[in-house]
BAZAMI-440174 format. One line per 8 residues: number of its first residue (from 1); their letters; for each residue x, y, z of C-alpha. Coordinates in nm, 4 decimals. Each point is the difference from the previous one (the first is absolute). Layout:
NUM = a = X,Y,Z; ...
END
This chain:
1 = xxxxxxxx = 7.6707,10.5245,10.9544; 0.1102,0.1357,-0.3131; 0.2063,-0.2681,-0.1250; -0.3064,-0.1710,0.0892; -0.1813,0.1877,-0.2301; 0.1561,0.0694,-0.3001; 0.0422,-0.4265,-0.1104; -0.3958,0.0031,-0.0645
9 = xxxxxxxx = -0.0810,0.2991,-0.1208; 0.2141,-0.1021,-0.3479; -0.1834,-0.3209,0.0298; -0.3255,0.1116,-0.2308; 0.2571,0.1480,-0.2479; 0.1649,-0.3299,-0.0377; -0.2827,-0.2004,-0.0166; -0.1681,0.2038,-0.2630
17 = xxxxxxxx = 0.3040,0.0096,-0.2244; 0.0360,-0.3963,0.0435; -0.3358,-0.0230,-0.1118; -0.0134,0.1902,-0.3075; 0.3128,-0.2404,-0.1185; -0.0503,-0.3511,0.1031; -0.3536,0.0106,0.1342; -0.1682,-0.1146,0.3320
25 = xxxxxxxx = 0.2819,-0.2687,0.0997; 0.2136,0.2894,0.1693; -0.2332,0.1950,0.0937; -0.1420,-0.2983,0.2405; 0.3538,-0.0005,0.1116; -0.0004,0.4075,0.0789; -0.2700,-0.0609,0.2230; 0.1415,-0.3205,0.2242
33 = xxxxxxxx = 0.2845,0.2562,0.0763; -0.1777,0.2770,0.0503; -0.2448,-0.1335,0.2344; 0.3137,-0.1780,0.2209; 0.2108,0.3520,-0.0184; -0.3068,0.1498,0.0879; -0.0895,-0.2497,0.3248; 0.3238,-0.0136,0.0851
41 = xxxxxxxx = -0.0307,-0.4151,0.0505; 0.3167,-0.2282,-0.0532; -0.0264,-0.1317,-0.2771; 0.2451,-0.3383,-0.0797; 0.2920,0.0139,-0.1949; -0.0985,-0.3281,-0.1535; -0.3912,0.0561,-0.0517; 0.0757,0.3459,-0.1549
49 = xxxxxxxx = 0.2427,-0.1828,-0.2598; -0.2240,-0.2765,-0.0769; -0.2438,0.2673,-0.1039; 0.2189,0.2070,-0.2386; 0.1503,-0.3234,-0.1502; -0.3685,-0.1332,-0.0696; -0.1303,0.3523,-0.1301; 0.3007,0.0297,-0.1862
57 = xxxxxxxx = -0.0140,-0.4109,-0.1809; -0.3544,0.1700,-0.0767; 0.0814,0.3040,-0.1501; 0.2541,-0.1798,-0.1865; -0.1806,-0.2769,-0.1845; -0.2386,0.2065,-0.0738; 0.2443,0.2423,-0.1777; 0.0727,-0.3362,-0.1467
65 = xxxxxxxx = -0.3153,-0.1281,-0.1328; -0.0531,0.3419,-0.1519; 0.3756,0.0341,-0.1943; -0.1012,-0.4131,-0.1079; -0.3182,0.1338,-0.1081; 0.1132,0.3509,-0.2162; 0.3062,-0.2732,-0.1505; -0.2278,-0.2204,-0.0853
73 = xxxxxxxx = -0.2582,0.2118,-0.1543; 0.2789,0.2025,-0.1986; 0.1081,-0.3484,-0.1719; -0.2967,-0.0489,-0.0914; -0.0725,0.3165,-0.1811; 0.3980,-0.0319,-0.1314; -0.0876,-0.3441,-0.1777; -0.3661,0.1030,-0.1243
81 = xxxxxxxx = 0.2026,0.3539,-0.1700; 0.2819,-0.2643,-0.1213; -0.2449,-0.2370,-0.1973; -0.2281,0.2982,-0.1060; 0.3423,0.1669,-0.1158; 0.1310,-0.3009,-0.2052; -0.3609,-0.0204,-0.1749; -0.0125,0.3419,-0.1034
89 = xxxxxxxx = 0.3640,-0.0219,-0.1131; -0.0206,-0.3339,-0.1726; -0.3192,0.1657,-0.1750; 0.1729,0.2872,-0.0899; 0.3533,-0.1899,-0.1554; -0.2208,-0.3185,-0.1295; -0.3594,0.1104,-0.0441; -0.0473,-0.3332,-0.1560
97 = xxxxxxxx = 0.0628,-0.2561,0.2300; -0.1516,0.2332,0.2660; -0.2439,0.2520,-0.0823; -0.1856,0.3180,0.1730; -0.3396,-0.2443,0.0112; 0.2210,-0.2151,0.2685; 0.1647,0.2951,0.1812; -0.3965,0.1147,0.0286
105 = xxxxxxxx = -0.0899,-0.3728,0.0864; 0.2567,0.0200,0.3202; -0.1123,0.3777,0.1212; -0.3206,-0.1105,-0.0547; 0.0252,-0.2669,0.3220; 0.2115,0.2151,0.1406; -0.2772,0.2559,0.0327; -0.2169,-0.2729,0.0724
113 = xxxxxxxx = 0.1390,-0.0995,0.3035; 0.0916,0.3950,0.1123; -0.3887,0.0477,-0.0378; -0.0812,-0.2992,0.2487; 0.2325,0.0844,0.2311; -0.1389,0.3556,-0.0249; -0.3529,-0.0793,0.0948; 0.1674,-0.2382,0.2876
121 = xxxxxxxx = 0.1649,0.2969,0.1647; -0.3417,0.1963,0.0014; -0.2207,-0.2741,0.0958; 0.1695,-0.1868,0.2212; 0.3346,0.1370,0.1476; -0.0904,0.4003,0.0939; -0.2805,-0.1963,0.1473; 0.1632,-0.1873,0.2682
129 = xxxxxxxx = -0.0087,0.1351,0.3640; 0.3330,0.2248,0.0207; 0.0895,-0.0188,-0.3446; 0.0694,0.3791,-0.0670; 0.0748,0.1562,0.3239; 0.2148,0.2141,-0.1372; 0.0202,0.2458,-0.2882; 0.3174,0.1564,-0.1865
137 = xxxxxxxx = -0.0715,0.3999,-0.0031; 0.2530,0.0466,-0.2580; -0.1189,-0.2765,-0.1736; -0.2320,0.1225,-0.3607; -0.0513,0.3585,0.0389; -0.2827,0.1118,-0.2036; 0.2433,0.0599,-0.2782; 0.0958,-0.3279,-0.0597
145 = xxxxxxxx = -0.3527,-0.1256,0.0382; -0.1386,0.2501,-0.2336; 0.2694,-0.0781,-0.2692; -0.0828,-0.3617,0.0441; -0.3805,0.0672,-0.0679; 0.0765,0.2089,-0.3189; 0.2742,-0.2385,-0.1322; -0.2196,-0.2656,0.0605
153 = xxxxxxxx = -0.3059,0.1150,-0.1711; 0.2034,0.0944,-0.2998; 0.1679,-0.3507,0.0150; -0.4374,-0.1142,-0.0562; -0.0355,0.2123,-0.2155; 0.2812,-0.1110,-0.2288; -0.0957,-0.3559,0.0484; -0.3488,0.0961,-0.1053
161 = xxxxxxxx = 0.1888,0.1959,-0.3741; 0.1579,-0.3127,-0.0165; -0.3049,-0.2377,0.0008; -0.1406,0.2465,-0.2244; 0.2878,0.0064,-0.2525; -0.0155,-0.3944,0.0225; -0.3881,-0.0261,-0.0522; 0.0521,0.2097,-0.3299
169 = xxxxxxxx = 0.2576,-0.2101,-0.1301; -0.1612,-0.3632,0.0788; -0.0651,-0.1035,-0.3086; 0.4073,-0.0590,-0.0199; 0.0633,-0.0516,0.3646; -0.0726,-0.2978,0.2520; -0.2745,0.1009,0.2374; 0.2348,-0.1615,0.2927
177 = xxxxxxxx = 0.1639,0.3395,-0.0126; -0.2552,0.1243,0.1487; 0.0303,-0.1635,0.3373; 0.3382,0.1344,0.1115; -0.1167,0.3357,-0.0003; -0.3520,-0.0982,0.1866; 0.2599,-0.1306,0.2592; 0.2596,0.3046,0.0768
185 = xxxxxxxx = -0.3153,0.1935,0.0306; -0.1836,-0.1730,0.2839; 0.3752,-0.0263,0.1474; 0.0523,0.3701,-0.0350; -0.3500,0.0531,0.1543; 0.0276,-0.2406,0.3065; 0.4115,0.1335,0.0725; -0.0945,0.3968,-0.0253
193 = xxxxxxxx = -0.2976,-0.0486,0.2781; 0.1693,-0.2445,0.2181; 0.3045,0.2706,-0.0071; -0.2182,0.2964,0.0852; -0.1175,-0.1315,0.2954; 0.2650,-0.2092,0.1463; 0.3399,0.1721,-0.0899; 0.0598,0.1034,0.3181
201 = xxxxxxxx = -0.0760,-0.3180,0.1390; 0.2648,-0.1647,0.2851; -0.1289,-0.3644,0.0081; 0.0534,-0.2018,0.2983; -0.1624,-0.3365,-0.0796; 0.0551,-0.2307,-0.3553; 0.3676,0.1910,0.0096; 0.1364,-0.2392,-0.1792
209 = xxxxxxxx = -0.2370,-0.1272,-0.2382; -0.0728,0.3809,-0.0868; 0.3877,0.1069,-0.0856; -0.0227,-0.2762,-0.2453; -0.3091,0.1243,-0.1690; 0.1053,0.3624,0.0176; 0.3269,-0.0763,-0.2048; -0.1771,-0.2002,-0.2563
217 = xxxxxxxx = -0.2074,0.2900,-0.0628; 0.2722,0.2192,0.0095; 0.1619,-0.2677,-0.2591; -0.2912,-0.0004,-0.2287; 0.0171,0.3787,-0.0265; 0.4091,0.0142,-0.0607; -0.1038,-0.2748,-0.2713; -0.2701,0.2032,-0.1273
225 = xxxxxxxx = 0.2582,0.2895,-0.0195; 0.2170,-0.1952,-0.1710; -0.2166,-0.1108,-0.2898; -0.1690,0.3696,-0.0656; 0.3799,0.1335,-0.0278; 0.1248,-0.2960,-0.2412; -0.3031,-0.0663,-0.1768; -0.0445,0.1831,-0.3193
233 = xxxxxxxx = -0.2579,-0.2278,-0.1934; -0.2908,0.2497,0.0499; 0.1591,0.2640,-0.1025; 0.1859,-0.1966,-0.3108; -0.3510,-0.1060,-0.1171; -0.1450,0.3545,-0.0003; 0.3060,0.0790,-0.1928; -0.0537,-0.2791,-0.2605
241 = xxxxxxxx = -0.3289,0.0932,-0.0626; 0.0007,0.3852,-0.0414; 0.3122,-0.0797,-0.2672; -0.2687,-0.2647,-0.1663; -0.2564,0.2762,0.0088; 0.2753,0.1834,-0.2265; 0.0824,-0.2455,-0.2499; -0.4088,-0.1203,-0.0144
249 = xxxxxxxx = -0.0198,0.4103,-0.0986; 0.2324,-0.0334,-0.2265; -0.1292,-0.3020,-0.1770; 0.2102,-0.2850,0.1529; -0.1440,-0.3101,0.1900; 0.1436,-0.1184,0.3513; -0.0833,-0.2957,0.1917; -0.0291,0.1674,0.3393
257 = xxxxxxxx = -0.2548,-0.0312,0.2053; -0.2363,0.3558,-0.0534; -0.2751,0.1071,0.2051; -0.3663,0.0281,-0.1299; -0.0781,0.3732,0.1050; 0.2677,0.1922,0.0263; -0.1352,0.2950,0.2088; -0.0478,-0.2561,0.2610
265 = xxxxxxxx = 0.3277,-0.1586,-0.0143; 0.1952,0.3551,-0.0023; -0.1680,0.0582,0.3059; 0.1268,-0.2863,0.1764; 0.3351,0.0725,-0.1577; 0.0182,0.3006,0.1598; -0.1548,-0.0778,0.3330; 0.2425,-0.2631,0.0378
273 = xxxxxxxx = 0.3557,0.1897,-0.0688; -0.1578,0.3004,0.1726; -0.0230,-0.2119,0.2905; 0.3080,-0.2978,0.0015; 0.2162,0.2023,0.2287; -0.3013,0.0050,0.2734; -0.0030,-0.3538,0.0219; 0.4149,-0.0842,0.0413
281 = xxxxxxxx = -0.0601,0.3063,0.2723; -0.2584,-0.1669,0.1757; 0.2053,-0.3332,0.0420; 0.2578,0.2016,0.1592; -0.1536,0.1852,0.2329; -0.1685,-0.3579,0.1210; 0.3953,-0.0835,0.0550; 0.0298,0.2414,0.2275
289 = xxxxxxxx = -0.3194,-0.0674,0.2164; 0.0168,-0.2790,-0.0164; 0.3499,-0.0227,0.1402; -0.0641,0.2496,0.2977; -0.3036,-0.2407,0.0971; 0.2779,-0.2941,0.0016; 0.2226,0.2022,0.1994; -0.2840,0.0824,0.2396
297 = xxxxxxxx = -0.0956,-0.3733,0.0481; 0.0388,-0.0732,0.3558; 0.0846,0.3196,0.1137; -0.0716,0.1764,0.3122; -0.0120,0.3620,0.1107; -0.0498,0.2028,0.3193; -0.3573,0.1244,0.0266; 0.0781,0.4002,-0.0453
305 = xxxxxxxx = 0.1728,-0.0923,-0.3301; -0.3175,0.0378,-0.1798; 0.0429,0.3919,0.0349; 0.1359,0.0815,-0.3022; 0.0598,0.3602,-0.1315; -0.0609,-0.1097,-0.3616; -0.3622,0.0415,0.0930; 0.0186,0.4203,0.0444
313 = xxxxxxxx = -0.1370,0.2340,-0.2535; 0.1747,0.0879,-0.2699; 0.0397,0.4165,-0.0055; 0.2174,0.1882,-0.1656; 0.0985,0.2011,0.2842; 0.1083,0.3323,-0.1228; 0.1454,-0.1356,-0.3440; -0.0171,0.1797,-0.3161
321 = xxxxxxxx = 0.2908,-0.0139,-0.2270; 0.0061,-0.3634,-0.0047; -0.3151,-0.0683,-0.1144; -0.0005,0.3281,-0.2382; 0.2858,-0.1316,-0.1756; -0.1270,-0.3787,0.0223; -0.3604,0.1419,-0.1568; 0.1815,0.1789,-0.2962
329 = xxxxxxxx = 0.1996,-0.3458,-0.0956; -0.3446,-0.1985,0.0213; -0.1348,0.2621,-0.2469; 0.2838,-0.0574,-0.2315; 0.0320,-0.3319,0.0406; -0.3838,-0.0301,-0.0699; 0.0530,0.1968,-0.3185; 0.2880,-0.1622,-0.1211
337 = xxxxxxxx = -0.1603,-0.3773,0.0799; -0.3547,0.1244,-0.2181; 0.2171,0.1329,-0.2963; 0.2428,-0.3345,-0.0318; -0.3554,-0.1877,0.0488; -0.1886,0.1806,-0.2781; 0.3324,-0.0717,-0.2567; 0.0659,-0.3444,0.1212
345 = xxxxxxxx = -0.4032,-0.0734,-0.1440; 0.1699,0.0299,-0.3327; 0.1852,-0.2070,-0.1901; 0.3421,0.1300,0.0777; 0.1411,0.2666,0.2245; 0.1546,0.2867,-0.1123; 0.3593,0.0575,0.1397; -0.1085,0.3618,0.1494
353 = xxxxxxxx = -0.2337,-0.1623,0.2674; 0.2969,-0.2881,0.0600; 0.1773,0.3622,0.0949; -0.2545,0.1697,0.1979; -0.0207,-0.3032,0.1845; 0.3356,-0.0881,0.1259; 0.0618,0.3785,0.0211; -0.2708,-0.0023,0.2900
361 = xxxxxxxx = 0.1531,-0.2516,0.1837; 0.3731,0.1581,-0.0505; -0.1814,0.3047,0.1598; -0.1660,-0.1581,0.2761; 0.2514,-0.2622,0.1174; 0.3069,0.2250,0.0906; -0.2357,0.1798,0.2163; -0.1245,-0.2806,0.2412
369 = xxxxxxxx = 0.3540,-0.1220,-0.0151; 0.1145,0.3870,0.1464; -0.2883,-0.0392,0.2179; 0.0786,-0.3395,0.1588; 0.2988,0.0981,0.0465; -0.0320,0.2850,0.2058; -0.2783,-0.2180,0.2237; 0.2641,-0.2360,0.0661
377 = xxxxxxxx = 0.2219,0.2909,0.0936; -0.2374,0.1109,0.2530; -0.0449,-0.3200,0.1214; 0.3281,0.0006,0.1566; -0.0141,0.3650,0.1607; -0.3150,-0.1676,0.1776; 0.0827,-0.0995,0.3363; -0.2512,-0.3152,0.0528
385 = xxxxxxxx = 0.1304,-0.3166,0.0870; -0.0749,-0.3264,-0.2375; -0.2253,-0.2397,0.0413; 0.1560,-0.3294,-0.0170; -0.3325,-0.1703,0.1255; -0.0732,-0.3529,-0.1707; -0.2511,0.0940,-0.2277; -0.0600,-0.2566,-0.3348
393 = xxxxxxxx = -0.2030,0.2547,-0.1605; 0.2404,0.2176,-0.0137; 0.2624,-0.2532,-0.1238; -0.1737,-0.0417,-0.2712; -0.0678,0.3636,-0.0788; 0.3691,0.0121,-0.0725; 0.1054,-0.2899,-0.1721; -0.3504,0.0728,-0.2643
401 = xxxxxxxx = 0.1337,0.3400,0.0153; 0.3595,-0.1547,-0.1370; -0.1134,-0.2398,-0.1977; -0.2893,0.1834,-0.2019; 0.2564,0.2516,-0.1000; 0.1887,-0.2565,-0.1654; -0.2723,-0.0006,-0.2414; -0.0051,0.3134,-0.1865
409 = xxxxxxxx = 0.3810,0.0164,0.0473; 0.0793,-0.3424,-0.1978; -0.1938,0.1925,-0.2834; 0.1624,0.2809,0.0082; 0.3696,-0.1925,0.0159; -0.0770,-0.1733,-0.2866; -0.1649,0.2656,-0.1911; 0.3792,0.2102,0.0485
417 = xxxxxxxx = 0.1606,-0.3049,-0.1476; -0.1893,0.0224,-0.2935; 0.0031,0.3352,-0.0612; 0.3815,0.0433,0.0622; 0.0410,-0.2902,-0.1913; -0.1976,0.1456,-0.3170; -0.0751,0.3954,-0.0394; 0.0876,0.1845,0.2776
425 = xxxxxxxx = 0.0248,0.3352,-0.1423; -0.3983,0.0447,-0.1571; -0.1851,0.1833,0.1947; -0.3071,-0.2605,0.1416; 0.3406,-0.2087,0.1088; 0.1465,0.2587,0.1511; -0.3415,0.0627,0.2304; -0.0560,-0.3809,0.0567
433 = xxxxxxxx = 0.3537,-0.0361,0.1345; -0.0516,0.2915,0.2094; -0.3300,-0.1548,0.1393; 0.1616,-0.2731,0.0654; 0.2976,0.1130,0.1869; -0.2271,0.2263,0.1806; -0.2499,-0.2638,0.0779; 0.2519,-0.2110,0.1779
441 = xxxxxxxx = 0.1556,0.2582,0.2057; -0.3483,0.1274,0.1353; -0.0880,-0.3746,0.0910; 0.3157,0.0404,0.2175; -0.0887,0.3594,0.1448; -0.3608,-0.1068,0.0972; 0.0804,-0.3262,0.0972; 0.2673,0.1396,0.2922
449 = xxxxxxxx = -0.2539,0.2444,0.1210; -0.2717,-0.2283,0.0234; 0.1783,-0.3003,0.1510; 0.1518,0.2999,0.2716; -0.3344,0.1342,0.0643; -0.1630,-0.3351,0.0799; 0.2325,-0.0848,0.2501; 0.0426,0.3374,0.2094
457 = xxxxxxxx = -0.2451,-0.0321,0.3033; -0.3154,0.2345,-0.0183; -0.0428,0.2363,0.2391; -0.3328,-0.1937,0.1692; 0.2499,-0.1803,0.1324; 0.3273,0.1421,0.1233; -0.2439,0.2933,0.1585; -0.2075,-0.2172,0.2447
465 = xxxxxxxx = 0.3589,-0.1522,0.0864; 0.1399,0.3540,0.1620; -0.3287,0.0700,0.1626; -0.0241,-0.3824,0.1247; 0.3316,0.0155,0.1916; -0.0965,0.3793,0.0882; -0.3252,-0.1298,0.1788; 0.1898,-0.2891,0.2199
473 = xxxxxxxx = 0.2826,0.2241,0.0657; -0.2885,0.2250,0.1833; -0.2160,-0.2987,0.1000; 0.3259,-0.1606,0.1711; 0.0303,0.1824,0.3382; -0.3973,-0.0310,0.0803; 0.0101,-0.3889,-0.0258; 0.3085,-0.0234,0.2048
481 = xxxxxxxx = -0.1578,0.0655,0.3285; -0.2146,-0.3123,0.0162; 0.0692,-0.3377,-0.1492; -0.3931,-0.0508,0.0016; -0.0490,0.2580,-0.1933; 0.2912,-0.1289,-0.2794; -0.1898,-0.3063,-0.0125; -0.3349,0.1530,-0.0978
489 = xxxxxxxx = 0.1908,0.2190,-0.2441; 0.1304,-0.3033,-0.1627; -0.2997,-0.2148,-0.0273; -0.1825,0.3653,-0.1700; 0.2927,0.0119,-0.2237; -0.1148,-0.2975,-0.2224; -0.3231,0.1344,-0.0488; 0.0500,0.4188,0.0038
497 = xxxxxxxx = 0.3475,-0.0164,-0.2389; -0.1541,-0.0538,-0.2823; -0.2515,0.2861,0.0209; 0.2470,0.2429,0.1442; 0.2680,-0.0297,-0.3229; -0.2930,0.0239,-0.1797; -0.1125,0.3148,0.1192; 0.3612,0.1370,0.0398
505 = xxxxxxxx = 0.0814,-0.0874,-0.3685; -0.3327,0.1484,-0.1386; 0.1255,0.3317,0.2024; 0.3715,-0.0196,-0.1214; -0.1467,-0.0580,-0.3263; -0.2331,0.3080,-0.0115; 0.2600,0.2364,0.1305; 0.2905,-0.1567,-0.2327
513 = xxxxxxxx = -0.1714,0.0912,-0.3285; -0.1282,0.3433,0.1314; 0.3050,0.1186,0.0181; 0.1933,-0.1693,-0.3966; 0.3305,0.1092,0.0304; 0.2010,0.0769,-0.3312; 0.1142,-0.3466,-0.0340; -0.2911,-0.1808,0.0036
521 = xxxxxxxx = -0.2082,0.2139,-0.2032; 0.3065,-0.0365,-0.2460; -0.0697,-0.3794,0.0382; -0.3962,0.0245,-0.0878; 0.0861,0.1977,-0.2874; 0.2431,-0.2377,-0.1364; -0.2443,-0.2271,0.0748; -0.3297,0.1110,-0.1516
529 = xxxxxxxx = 0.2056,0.0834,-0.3156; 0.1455,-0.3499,-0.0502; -0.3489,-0.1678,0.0307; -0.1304,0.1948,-0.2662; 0.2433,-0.0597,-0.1867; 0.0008,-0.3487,0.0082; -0.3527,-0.0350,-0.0531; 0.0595,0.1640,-0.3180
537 = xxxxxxxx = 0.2556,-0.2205,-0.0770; -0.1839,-0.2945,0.1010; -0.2910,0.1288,-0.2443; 0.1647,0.0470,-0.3075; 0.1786,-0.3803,-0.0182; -0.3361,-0.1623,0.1345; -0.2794,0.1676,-0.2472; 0.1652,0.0718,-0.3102
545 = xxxxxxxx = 0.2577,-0.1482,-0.2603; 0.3179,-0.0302,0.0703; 0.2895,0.1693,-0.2023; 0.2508,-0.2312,0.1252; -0.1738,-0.2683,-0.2258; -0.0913,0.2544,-0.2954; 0.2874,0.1752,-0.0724; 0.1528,-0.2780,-0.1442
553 = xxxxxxxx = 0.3583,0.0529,0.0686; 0.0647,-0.2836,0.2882; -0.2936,-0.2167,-0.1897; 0.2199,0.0043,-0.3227; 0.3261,-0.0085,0.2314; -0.0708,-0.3264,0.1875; -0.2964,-0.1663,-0.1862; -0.3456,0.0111,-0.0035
561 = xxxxxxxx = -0.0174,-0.3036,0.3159; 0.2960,0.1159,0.2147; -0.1412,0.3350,-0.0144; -0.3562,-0.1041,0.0998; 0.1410,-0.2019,0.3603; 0.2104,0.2755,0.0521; -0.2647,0.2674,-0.0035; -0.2817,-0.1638,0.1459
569 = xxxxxxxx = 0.2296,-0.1350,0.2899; 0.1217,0.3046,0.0367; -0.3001,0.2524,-0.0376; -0.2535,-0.1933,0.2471; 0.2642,0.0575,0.2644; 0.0523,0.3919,-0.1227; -0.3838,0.0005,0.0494; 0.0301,-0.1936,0.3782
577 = xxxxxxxx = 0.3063,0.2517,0.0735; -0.1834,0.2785,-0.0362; -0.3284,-0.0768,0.1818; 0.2233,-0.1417,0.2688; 0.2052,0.3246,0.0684; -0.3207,0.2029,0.0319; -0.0928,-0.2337,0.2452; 0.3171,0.0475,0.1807
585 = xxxxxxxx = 0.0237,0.3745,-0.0373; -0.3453,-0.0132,0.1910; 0.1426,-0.1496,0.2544; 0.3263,0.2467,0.0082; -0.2427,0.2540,-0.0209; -0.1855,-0.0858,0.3199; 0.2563,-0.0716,0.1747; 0.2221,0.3317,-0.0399
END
């Protein structure tokens, strides 16, 4: 009787972990052993591997059909980046042969098609019978979304400066100009709502047919990317004409094109640079969607899966030094930001407010570097296992987390070139080389706590775990008496599990953060301080002007072009980096 007994009672656990990884195919073949274990009738040696064999050859080509699909699909997006990439190069080396009207003729069909296939997925494939029976919890927290729905306003918004600024200059400019814009903004429009509601979408029908449109969406934004970094002809032509403002002044006639009112046009100017790094954030953060909804194309999960603990409350839980200290860099930071604004509304900025500037972040940077590191210390005296879980959310979380720090640290390698390479010893120098040794190393420090934070496993769910094998360890010598009664028990597991780990891991959960001990408290202080400080230092870069373009050392250093790619590849993903770890601290913070 007991060896009897203990084969199906690991049966449910089995089937359930099957079916979170590979879907119903297993799962059917749980049950086909279960119920013969269970009967206890002979079952053929040859019937029994004809089954496995044909649920297996299943299982198999359709693991098949979906790596031929995501291959597919990625070639696809590879050869659409490939021939966007060799227009916007060929523009920018031999803007004669092929200019930035073509490179907007191909984005323009490009967006064309993304819209279409858009509308398709709305309309016609979410509408099918069993299209979306499953949804990715981790999948576009409300972080992500809301970030998408500011980003993508802004991104109208700039369209709508840039029709402006192009209305005011007509008289000099073809009125075909006009349509491009018209275009990204219906494109913008359609993509941000479709996102919002779908993101978390797993799709089971049209898989194929939908990982092709999802990566050429996801290639129109990279190519979108691309052109807002390397494109400086907007910002060359505001240029030009301010500097023929200044020789019309000062009695000199110029050919360039000037606009009629020039209150108008100065308010497109500035509504236009003011927002240019919204838009190159926007396309990224589609990216990365957009990618987590290809990953999730075809996938299946267990039905208890959709419990996720992203979905507490956010309290602070005793906290107070954290976000003390966090508060009191905001109010700086705020200062400091309005002050460099109200200069930078002048025609040149004086060298003090350069200082202040950089002297801020020299101050504030070794501080969530000190702080990181002593998370990450912490991290190890924890003892909670990892959770090495397939998760593609996650996945991602890491590798934006990796590469979005690249960003802000190819500006600050280049801007310690230049600087050791010129005057090292004035003062300013001698702070921007500071900021940007400092910069890099706290991109390293936050970056290690972050990444270890995200992967340790809450405490949700290692509690329930103890308490689960607790409760059959009891449970185990009452069903032993009656192989009836094990039977019943089994048949009420499918249907009672669920609600039991539910209930035992809202209890573990109530009880575990009752009772903070020094460690974790440690861990929602580090916590609570990093995300205010990187929403600070997300602010400043996004809203204002930015020094590393107006101090002129690195512009004079590499040139006036080189410069321009490198900052406004680099400072888009400084911007991404930032909002990012905030997003991930949240989630450290939650689960400590």
């Amino acid at each position: 009787m007991p060896a009897q007994a203990s084969a199906p009672a690991e049966a449910p656990q089995v089937a359930s972990v099957e079916a979170q990884e590979t879907g119903p195919a297993p799962a059917k073949e749980n049950v086909v052993d279960t119920g013969a274990e269970e009967t206890g009738a002979p079952v053929s040696l040859r019937q029994k591997s004809w089954l496995v064999r044909h649920l297996s050859l299943l299982l198999r080509r359709d693991r098949q059909a979906q790596k031929a699909g995501q291959l597919f699909s990625g070639l696809l997006a590879l050869n659409v980046v490939f021939l966007g990439g060799a227009f916007i190069c060929s523009m920018i080396f031999n803007n004669v042969a092929v200019t930035l009207g073509d490179v907007w003729i191909l984005l323009a069909v490009l967006k064309a098609l993304s819209i279409l296939w858009l509308v398709y997925y709305v309309a016609a494939t979410t509408r099918r019978p069993h299209a979306v029976l499953y949804q990715d919890p981790h999948a576009g927290p409300i972080w992500v979304r809301g970030s998408l729905l500011l980003f993508g306003s802004c991104t109208i918004f700039l369209n709508v400066f840039r029709v402006g600024y192009d209305v005011s200059h007509i008289h000099c400019k073809s009125q075909l100009e006009l349509i491009f814009p018209s275009i990204e903004t219906v494109f913008i429009g359609v993509q941000t709502w479709v996102l919002w509601k779908h993101c978390k979408d797993c799709i089971q029908v049209h898989t194929n047919f939908t990982r092709c449109g999802l990566m050429l969406t996801l290639a129109t934004n990279l190519l979108m990317w691309v052109l807002a970094v390397t494109n400086d002809s907007m910002h060359r032509e505001i240029e030009a004409e301010l500097n023929a403002l200044m020789e019309k002044f000062s009695g000199n006639d110029s050919n360039t094109c000037l606009c009629l009112n020039a209150t108008v046009c100065e308010v497109f100017q500035k509504g236009y640079l003011m927002l240019y790094p919204f838009s190159t954030e926007y396309c990224l953060i589609c990216c990365a969607v957009l990618f987590v909804m290809w990953k999730n194309v075809g996938r299946r999960l267990a039905p208890h899966a959709s419990a996720h603990p992203g979905t507490l409350p956010f309290r602070l839980h005793g906290a107070f030094f954290g976000p003390l200290l966090g508060l009191l860099v905001l109010v700086a930071g705020v200062c400091v930001f309005v002050i460099f604004q109200i200069e930078a509304g002048g025609p040149t900025i004086a060298r003090q407010y350069f200082t202040l500037y950089y002297a801020f972040y020299a101050a504030v940077l070794p501080t969530m570097s000190l702080a990181c590191l002593a998370g990450t210390a912490i991290h190890g005296l924890e003892e909670r296992e990892l959770d090495t879980l397939k998760n593609p959310t996650r996945s991602l979380d890491v590798v934006l987390l990796m590469g979005a720090a690249l960003g802000q640290m190819g500006i600050a390698y280049f801007s310690i070139v230049a600087i050791v390479a010129t005057r090292p010893h004035e003062l300013l120098n001698r702070l921007i080389l500071a900021y940007s040794l400092l910069l890099i190393l706290q991109h390293i420090a936050q970056n290690l706590f972050i990444i270890e934070g995200l992967h340790r496993r809450p405490l949700w769910e290692a509690a329930p775990e103890g308490e689960g094998t607790e409760g059959k360890q009891e449970a185990e010598p009452h069903h032993r008496g009656s192989l009836l009664e094990l039977g019943q028990g089994l048949r009420r597991a499918s249907l009672l599990e669920l609600g039991q780990g539910l209930r035992r891991a809202s209890r573990a959960y109530i009880h575990s953060y009752s009772h903070l001990n020094w460690k974790r408290l440690a861990l929602k202080e580090i916590s609570l301080f990093l995300i205010l400080c990187n929403i600070t230092l997300w602010m400043m870069p996004a809203f204002g002007t930015h020094p590393e373009f107006e101090n002129g050392l690195e512009k004079d250093f590499y040139g006036y072009r080189t410069w321009f790619a490198i900052v406004n590849f680099g400072l888009p993903l400084g911007v991404f980096y930032r909002m990012h770890s905030v997003g991930g601290l949240v989630e450290v913070y939650l689960g400590a």
